[in-house]
C-alpha positions in Angstrom: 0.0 0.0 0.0 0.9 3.6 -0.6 2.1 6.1 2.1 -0.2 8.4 2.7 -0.9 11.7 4.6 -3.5 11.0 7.8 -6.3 12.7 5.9 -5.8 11.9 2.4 -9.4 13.9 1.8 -8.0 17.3 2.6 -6.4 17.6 -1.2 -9.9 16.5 -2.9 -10.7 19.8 -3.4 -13.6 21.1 -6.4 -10.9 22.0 -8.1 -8.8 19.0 -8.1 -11.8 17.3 -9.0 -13.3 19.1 -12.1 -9.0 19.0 -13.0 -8.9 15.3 -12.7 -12.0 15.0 -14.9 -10.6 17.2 -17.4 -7.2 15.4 -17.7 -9.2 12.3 -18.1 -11.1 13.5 -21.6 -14.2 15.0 -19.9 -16.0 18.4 -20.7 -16.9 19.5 -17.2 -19.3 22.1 -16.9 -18.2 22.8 -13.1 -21.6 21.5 -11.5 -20.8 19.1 -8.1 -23.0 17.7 -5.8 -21.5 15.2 -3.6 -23.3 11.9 -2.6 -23.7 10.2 0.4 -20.2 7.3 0.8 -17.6 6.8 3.8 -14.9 4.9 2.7 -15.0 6.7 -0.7 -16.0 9.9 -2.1 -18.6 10.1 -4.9 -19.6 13.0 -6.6 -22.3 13.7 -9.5 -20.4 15.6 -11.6 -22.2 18.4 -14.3 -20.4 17.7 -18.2 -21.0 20.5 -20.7 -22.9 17.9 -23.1 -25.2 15.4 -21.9 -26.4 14.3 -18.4 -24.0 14.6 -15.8 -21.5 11.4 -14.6 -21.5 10.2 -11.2 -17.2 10.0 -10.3 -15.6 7.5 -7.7 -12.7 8.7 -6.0 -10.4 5.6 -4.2 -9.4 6.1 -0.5 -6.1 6.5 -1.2 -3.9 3.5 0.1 -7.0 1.3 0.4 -6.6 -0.7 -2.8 -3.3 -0.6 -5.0 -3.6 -0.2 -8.5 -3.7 -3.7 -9.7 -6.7 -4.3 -7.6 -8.7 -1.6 -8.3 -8.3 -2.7 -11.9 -9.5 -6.5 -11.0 -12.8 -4.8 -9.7 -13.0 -3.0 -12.8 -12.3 -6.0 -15.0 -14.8 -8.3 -13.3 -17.5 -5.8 -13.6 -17.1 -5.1 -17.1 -17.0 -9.3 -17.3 -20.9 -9.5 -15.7 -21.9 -6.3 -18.3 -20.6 -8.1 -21.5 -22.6 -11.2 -20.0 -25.8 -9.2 -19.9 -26.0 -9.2 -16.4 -27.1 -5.8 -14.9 -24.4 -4.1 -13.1 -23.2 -0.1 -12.9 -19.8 -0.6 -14.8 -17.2 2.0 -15.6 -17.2 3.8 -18.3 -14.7 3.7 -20.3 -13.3 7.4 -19.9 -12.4 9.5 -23.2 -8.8 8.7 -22.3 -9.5 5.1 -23.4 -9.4 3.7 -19.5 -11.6 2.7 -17.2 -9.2 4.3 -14.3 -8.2 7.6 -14.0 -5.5 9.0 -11.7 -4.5 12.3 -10.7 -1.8 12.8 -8.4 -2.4 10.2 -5.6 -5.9 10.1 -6.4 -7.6 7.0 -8.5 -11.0 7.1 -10.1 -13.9 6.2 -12.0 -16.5 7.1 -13.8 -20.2 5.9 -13.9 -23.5 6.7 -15.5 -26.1 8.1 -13.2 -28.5 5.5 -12.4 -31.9 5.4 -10.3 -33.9 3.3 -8.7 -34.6 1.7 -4.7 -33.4 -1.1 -2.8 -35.2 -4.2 -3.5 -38.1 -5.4 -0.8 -37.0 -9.0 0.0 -39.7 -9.8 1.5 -41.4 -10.5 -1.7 -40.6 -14.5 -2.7 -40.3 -13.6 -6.4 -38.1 -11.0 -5.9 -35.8 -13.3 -3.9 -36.1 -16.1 -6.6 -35.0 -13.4 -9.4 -32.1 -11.8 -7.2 -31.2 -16.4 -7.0 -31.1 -16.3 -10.7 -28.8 -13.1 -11.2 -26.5 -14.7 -8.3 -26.3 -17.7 -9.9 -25.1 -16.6 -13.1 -23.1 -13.7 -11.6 -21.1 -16.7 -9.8 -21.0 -18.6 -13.0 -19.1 -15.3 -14.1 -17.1 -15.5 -11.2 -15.4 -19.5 -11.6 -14.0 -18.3 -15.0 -10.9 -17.3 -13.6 -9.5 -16.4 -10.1 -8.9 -13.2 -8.5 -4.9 -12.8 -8.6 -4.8 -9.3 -6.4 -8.0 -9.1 -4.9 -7.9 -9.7 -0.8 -9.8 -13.5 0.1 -12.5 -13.5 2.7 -11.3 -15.3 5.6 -13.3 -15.0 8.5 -11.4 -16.2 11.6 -8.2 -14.4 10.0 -10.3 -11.2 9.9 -12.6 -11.8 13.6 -8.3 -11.5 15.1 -6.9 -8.6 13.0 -9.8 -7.0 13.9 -9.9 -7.6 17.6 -6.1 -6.7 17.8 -6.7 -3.1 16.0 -9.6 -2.8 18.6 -6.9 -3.4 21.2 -3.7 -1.9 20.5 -6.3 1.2 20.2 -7.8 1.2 23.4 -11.1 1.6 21.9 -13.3 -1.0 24.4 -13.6 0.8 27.9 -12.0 -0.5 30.7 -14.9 -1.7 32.6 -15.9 -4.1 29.3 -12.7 -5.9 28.5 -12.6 -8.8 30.7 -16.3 -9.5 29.0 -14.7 -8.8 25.5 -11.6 -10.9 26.3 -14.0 -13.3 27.3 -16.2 -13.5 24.1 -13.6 -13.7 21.3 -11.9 -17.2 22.3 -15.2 -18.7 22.3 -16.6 -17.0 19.2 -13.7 -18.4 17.4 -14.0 -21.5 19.3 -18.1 -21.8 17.6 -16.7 -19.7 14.1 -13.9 -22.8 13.6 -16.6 -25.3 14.6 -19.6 -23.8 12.1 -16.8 -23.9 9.0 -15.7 -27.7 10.2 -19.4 -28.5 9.5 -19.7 -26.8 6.2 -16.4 -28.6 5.4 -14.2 -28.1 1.8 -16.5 -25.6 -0.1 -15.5 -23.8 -3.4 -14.0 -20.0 -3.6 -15.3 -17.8 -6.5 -15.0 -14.0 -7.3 -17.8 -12.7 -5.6 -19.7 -9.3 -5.2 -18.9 -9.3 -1.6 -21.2 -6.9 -0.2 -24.7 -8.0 -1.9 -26.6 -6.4 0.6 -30.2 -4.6 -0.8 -28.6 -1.1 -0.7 -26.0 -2.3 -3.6 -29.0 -3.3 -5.5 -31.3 -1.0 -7.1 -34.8 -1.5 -8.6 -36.1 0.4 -11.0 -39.5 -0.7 -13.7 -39.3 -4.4 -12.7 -35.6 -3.8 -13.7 -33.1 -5.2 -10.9 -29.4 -3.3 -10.8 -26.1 -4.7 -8.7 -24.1 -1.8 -8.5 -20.8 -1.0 -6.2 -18.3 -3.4 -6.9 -15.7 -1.8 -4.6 -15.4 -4.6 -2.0 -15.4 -7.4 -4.9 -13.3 -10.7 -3.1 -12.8 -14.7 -3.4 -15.1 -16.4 -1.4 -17.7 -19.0 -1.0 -21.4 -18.0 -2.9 -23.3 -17.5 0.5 -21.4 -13.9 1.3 -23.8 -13.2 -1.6 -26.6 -14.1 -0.3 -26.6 -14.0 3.5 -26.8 -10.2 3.7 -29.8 -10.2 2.3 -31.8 -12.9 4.7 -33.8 -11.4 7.5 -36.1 -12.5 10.2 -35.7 -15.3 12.9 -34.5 -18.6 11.7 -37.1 -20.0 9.9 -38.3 -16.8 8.0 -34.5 -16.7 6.8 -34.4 -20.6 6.0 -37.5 -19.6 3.6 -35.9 -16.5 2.2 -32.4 -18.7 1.1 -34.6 -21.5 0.0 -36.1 -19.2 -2.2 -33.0 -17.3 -3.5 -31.6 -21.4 -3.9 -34.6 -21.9 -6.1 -33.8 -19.1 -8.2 -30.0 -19.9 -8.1 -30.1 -23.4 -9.2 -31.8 -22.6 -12.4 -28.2 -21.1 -13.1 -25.6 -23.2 -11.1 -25.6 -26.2 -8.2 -24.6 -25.1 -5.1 -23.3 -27.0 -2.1 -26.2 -26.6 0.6 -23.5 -27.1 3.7 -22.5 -23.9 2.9 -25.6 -22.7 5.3 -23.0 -23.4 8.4 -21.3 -20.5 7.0 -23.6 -17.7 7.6 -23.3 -17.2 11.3 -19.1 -17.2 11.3 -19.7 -14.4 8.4 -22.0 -12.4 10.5 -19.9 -12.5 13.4 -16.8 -11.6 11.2 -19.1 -8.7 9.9 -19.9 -7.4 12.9 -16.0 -7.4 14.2 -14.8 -5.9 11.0 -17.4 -3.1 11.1 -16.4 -2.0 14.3 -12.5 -2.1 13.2 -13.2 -0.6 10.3 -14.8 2.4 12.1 -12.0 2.7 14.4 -9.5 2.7 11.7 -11.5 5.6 9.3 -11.5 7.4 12.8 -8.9 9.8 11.5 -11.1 10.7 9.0 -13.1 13.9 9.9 -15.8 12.5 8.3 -16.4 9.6 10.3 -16.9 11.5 14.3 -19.2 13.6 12.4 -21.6 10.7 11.1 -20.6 8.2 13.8 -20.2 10.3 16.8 -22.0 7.3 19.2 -19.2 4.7 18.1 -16.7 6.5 20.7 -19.8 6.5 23.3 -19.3 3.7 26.1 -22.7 2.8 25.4 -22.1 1.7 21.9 -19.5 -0.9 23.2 -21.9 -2.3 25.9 -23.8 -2.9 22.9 -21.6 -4.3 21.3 -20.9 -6.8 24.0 -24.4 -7.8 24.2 -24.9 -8.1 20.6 -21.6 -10.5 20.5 -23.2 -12.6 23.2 -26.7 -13.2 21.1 -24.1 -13.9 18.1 -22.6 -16.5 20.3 -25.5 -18.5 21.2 -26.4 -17.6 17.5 -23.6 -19.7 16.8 -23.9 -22.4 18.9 -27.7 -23.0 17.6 -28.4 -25.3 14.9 -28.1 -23.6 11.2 -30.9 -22.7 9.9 -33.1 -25.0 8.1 -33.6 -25.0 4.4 -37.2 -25.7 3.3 -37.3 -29.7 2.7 -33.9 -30.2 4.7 -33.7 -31.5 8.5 
């Protein structure tokens, strides 16, 4: 990764933008309006000619070069395939990634449209089909930069960064130095049950807000945290409910899925060692952005004691979540 100053934002200044966009081929009429992201920044940007382009700009030192062009290559992959996804545009500089002084980018048409409601079975069965042949996309070839998902590798990197900060109060760490040994202890034990299953070049964040609907028209967009992993980090984000409203929900999606691809039904053991590793990550990942002056201005309770008591009693329910049976697949006992 790059060296880079503590706020790497400061520099992204209008200017800088509309320059970056210019260097790259575009006629920019010098209309911004910034849209809502974290761990990027996003901008719909006005062009002289036409309707205006939404621009990604990379957190600097987040993703090297090489990887941000994977993501770019296995998007544009699942558009030739006819499967709807926001690609990048190829700019008028004949790429797909711009740069501009430590700055990467892309650009994207502006596309509409709201989160799907999966609690409608059909719209679950047709988000099953476009996973399955999004994964059939993603066996072609494997990721050769692109970071792995590894849960138990991620649940400890995580809970050291939590650490060496000091971030859990002092009155909570004997119950968090308590919890993590066992939640490994029930993560190792969930993946032993799912046993050998196959990696893939996934999504990696299918949750409903990376999927927009629009006249009966589904849309995966923001590729950004694309990874190898096993299909189910595509589809356990978007399960809700208690356990047998969620067993319906993936036996639906499965339905839809298997019209497109087999998939290995152990893989269900899964889910609860990716939540866990979720919710660990999230909390790291917070703590590491912290720097960021955007993140204690829309995330001013994360340095609150009460979020971390919270947080404890949310790890316990995860836990017992874990040391429940997986949920049951409609058919399967």
């Amino acid at each position: 990764m790059m060296n880079v100053s503590a706020h790497p934002y400061d520099a992204l200044t209008p200017d800088t933008l509309l320059d970056a966009m210019e260097e790259a081929g575009f006629a920019v009429s010098g209309r911004l309006f910034a849209l809502n992201s974290y761990e990027n920044r996003v901008y719909q940007i006005g062009l002289d000619e036409g309707p205006p382009v939404v621009a990604k700009f990379y957190r600097p030192g987040r993703w090297t070069e090489e990887q941000v062009r994977e993501e770019h290559e296995f998007t544009r992959e699942l558009l030739e395939a006819d499967i709807p996804v926001v690609a990048p545009l190829e700019m008028p500089s004949g790429d797909t990634l711009g740069k501009h002084g430590e700055f990467m980018f892309a650009v994207f048409n502006q596309r509409g449209g709201q989160a799907p409601d999966t609690s409608i079975t059909d719209t679950l069965y047709r988000l099953g089909q476009w996973l399955g042949q999004i994964h059939n996309i993603g066996t072609r070839k494997p990721f050769q930069h692109r970071v792995a998902l590894s849960p138990l590798d991620g649940i400890e990197a995580s809970n050291h960064l939590l650490l060496e900060g000091d971030w859990i109060p002092k009155d909570l760490r004997p119950a968090w130095d308590s919890l993590i040994p066992d939640l490994l202890t029930h993560c190792r034990a969930r993946m032993e049950d799912a046993g050998t299953v196959e990696t893939l070049r996934l999504h990696g964040d299918c949750h409903a807000g990376n999927i927009l609907c629009r006249d009966e028209q589904m849309l995966f967009v923001d590729l950004d945290d694309c990874r190898s992993g096993p299909a189910i980090q595509d589809m356990w984000l978007l399960l809700n409910g208690d356990d047998h409203e969620r067993g319906a929900q993936l036996g639906e999606l499965l339905e839809g899925y298997e019209m497109f691809r087999d998939y290995n039904r152990r893989e269900r053991h899964l889910i609860e060692p990716l939540r866990c590793y979720r919710q660990i990550s999230h909390c790291a990942w917070l703590a590491k952005r912290w720097d960021d002056p955007a993140f204690p201005r829309f995330f001013p309770w994360f340095a609150q004691p009460r979020f971390w008591s919270d947080q404890v009693l949310s790890l316990r329910e995860q836990l017992a979540a874990l040391q429940a049976p997986s949920i049951t697949l409609p058919g399967q006992y």
